[in-house]
N, C-alpha and C positions, 0 to 999 in steps of 0.2 A: 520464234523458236522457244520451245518449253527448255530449259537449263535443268530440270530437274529430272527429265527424261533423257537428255544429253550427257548428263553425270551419269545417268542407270547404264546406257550403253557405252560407257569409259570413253566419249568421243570430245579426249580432253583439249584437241587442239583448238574445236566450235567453241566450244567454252570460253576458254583463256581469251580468242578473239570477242567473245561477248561479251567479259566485265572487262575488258580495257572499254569498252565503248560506254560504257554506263558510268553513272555516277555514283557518287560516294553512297548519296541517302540511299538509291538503288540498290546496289549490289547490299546494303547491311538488312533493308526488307527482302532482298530476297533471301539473305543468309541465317533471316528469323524465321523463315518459310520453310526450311531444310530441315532433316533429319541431322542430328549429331556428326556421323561420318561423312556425309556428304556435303556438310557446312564445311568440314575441315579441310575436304578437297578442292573443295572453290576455292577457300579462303586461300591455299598452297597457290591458287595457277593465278592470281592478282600481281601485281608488278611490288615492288618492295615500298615504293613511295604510298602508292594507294593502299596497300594492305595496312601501311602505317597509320594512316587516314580511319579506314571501316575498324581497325582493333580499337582506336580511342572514341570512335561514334558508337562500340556499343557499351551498354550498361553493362556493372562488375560481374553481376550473375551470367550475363551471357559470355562474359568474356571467359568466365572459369567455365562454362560448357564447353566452349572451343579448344580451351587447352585442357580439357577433358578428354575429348573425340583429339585431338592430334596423339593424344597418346593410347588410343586403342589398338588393341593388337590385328585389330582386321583391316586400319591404316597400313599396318606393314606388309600385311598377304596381297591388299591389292597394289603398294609397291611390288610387290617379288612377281605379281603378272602386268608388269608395263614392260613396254619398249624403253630402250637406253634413254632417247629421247624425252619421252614423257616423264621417266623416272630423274634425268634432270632439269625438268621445270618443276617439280616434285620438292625436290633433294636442294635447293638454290637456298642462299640464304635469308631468314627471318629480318626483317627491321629488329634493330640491336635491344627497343623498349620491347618486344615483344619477345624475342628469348629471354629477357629478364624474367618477365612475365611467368612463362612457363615454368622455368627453373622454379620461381618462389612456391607455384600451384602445387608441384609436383614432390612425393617423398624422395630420398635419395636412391632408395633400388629401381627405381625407374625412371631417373633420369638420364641413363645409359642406350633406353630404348630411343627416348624423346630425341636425343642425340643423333641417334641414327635419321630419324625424321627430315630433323636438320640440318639434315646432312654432312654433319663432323666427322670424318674419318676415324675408322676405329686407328685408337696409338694415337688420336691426334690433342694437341691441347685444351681443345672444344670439351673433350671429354670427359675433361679434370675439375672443369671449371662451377661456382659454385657463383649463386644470388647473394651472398651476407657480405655487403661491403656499402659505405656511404658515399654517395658522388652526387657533387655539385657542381653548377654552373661556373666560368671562372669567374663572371662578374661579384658574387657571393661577396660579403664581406666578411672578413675575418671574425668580427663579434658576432654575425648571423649564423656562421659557418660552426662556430662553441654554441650556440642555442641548438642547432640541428643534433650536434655531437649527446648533449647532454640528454635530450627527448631523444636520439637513437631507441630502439629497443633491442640491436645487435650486442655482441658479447664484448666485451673489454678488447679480445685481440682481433676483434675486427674492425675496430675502432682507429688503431695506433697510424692510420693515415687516412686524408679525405682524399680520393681520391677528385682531378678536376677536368669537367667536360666545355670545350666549345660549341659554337653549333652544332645540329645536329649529333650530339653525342659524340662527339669528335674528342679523343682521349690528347689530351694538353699535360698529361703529369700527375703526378701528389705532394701534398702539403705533411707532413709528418705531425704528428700529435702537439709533440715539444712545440715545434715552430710556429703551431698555429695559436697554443694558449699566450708564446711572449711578443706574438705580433701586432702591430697598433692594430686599434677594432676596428679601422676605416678601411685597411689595405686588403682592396681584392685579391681573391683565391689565386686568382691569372699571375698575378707578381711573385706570388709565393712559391708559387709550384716547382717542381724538381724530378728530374726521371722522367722528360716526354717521349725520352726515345727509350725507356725501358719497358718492352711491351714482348708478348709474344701475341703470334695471330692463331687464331682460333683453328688454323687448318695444318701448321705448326707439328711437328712433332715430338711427344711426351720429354724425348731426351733434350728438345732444346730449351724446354719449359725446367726440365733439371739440371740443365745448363745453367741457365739462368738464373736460379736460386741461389749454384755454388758458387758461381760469380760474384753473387752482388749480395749474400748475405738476406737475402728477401723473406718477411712475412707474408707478403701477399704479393702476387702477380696478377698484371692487368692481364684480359684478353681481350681482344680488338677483332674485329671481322676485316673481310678484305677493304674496307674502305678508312680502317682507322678507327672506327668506334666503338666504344668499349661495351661488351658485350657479358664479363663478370670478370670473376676473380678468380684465381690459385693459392689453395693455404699450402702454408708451408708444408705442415701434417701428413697435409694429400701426395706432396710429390715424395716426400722424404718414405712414408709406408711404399709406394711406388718401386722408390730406389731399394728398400730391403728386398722387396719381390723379385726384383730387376739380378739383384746382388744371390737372392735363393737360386732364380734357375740356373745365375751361372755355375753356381756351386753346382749344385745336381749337375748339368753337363762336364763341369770339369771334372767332376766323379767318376763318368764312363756311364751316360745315359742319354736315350734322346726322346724329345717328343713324339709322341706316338697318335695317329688319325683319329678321329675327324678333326680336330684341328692345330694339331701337332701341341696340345697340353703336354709338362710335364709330369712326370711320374709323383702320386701322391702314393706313399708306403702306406700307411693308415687307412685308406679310403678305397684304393683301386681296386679290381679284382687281380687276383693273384697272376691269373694270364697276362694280363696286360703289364704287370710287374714286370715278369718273365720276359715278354720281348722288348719290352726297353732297353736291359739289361745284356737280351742276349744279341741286339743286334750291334754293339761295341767289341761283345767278346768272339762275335763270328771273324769280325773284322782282325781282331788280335791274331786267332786261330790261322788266317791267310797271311799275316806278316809270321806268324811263327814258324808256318810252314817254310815259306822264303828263310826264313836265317837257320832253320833245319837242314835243310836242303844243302844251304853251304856248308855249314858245318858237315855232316854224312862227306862232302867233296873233298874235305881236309882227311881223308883216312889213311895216306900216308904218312900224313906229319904226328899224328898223333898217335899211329904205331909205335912211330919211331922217340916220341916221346910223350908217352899214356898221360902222367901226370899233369899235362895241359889241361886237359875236358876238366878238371878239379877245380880248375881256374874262371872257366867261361861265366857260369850264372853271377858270380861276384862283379865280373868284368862289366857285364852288360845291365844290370843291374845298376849299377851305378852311376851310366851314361843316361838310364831313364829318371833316378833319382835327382840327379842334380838338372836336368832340364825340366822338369816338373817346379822343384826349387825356382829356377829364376824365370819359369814364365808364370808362375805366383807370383811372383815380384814384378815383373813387367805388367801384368792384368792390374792390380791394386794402383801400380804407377799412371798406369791409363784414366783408373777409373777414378782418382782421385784429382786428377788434376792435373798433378805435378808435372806430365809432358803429354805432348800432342802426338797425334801418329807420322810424324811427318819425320826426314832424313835427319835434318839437326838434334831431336833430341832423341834420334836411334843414335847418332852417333856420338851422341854424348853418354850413354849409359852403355853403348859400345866401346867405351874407353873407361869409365867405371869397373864393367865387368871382367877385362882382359887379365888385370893382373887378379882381379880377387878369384876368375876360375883358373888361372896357373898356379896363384896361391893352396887352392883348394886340391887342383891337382897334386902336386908335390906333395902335400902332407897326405893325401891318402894314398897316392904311390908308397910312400916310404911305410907308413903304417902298414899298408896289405904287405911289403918286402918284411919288414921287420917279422910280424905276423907269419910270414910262411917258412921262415930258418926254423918252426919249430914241427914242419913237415918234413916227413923222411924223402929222403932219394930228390931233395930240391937241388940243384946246383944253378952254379953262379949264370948261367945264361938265359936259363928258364924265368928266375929273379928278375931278370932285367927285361924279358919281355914282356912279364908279369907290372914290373912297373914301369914301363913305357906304353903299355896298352891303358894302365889305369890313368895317369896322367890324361893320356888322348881322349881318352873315352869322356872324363869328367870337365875336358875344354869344351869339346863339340856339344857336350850335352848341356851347359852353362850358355853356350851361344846360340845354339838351335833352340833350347827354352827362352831365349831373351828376346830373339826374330821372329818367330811364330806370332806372336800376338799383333806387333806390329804389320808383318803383312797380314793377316786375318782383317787390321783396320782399315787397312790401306786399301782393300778389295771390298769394304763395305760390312765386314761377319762380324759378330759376335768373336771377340779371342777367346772366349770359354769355348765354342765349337773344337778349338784344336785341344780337346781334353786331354791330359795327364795320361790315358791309354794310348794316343796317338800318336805321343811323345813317345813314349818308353815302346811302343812299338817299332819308331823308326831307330830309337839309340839302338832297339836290341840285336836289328840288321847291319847295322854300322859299326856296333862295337864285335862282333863277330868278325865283322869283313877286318877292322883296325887290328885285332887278337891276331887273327892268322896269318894275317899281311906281315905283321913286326915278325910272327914266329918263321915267317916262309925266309927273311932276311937275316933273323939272327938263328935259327937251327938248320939253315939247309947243308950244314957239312954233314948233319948225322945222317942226313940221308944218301949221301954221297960215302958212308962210310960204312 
């Protein structure tokens, strides 16, 4: 069978069963025989042992042609016409020396592409991950292990830990800087090491990899492929810029904005075209416009209560108003709570900032009840009964908006979203139904003589 005519017509399953049958020397003449791209596709359908085998039989220059051609871009077109199939013997992962490999060949703006190759999930840890770290055997001795350190040619803070491998690259831990300059120069790396269960795996996703930095305070993070071998690193830098971007979109959506197609990007002010500004913005405020309508509607229903006493309507935008204010307020504070750390999305610490919050929104209530009461004695035609609807609505208004902004983020978590998705419009949308329905309900209870009169 010619391999090289069986590549031309993509008949990759004859293949794959052909270098499993060949041997080592075999399959690397036949991959000096190949064009560029077509090296790279053999070299993809090899078993991960063998492939590991033909990448160390060939010389450095062939080796950088190969991780040349795996990152052309007509590797990727003829992924996007394979079968699911073919595109996972494709997509399977690299022997762990040979993504090294690549990474080191490769500049940074296209190691994103290389990634896809490799099939690391986009969002996944694989993604992040970078070649500038030192790792040795754990047999290493500590005096050998400061000779490596010193001849390094990586940067100081890539430095501040070695990390240490077992067989086959099997990820055992890291030895820290400090510990490894005051260590006897006899004692193997394997004794020293510390953190072998602190690892993320390369198919991992980004937030567990930022997880795990604010856990544990990390310069660098290992990544490990599905069998445990360390595959590179995570700088801190990388995840931390991450987390601002992370922390940007949520802003913009908590704004009253959403990602817009082909790939639901946020809105860039500076960059977009003006259209695409436009419906970002205007598919939040369509959605307002249908909750407006809904507490419109009710209000317009109220038209004998406010015949009967006009100066109510003077009251409402204040009312409601308020009820979206103050739950914006504490579902900011519930998001930062989240995103910091300090509680998980789980019932015990909803119900511990549900006993925090209780008294500080009846706190918050009262004093604005009494400020809007005090505040309105200096309106004509207010009498004492209207006052007290006036502040027994604010009161209500400014509890449920206090507690509906505290709840929202945590279910948002609990169902898997983003709590920024429940933006600040979607708040103050639902207070602005609610405190309407609260306003007229009290007024239907404490004014209905006047309508009987």
């Amino acid at each position: 069978m010619n391999l090289k005519e069986t590549l031309e017509r993509k008949e990759l399953n004859r293949v794959k069963i052909a270098l499993a049958s060949m041997g080592v020397e075999e399959v690397v003449a036949l991959l000096q025989d190949l064009e560029p791209k077509e090296r790279a596709v053999a070299f993809r359908l090899l078993d991960k042992e063998k492939a590991l085998r033909v990448f160390e039989a060939l010389d450095r220059y062939e080796q950088t042609e190969l991780v040349r051609a795996l990152d052309d871009p007509e590797i990727l077109n003829l992924l996007a016409e394979m079968d699911p199939e073919e595109q996972a013997w494709l997509l399977g992962e690299l022997p762990a020396k040979v993504v090294k490999r690549i990474l080191q060949e490769l500049p940074q703006e296209a190691r994103e592409r290389v990634s896809y190759v490799l099939g690391f999930p986009e969002g996944s840890a694989g993604r992040l991950m970078d070649p500038a770290y030192l790792a040795l055997p754990e047999e290493t001795r500590a005096e050998e292990a400061l000779e490596r350190v010193r001849a390094s040619e990586l940067d100081p803070e890539d430095l501040e830990v070695v990390f240490v491998l077992g067989p086959g690259r099997a990820y055992r831990g890291y030895v820290p800087l400090s510990r490894l300059v005051k260590a006897p120069p006899g004692r193997p790396l394997g004794e020293l090491a510390e953190g072998g269960e602190v690892f993320v795996s390369a198919y991992a996703g980004e937030e567990e990899a930022a997880r795990l930095f604010l856990d544990r305070g990390l310069n660098l993070l290992p990544v490990v492929d599905r069998e445990g071998r360390l595959l590179g690193v995570i700088h801190a830098g990388r995840v931390f810029a991450l987390l601002q971007e992370q922390e940007a979109r949520r802003v913009v959506r908590y704004g009253g904005t959403v990602g817009l197609p082909p790939k639901g990007e946020d809105i860039d002010l500076v960059h977009d075209p003006l259209g695409r500004i436009f419906l970002g913005r205007f598919v939040w405020l369509a959605l307002l416009v249908v909750f407006g309508m809904f507490a419109s509607t009710f209000v317009a229903a109220q038209e004998e209560i406010l015949e009967a006493a006009i100066i109510l309507a003077a009251f409402i935008a204040p009312i409601i108003d308020m009820g979206g204010n103050t739950g914006s307020q504490a579902a900011t504070l519930a998001i930062r709570a989240l995103a910091l750390g300090q509680v998980r999305p789980r019932l015990r610490d909803f119900l511990l900032l549900l006993r925090r919050d209780i008294p500080v929104a009846l706190a918050l209530g009262v004093a604005v009840a009494l400020l809007k009461v005090v505040l309105s004695l200096f309106v004509k035609d207010v009498f004492g009964e209207v006052l007290l609807v006036v502040g027994l609505a604010m009161l209500s208004v400014t509890v449920l908006g206090s507690l509906l902004g505290l709840s929202l983020p945590f279910l948002a978590k609990r169902l898997g979203r983003d709590p920024a998705t429940l933006s600040a419009p979607v708040i103050t949308s639902v207070m602005d139904l609610l405190g309407v329905m609260v306003y007229f309900g009290l007024a239907w209870v404490f004014l209905r003589h006047l309508l009987e009169g």
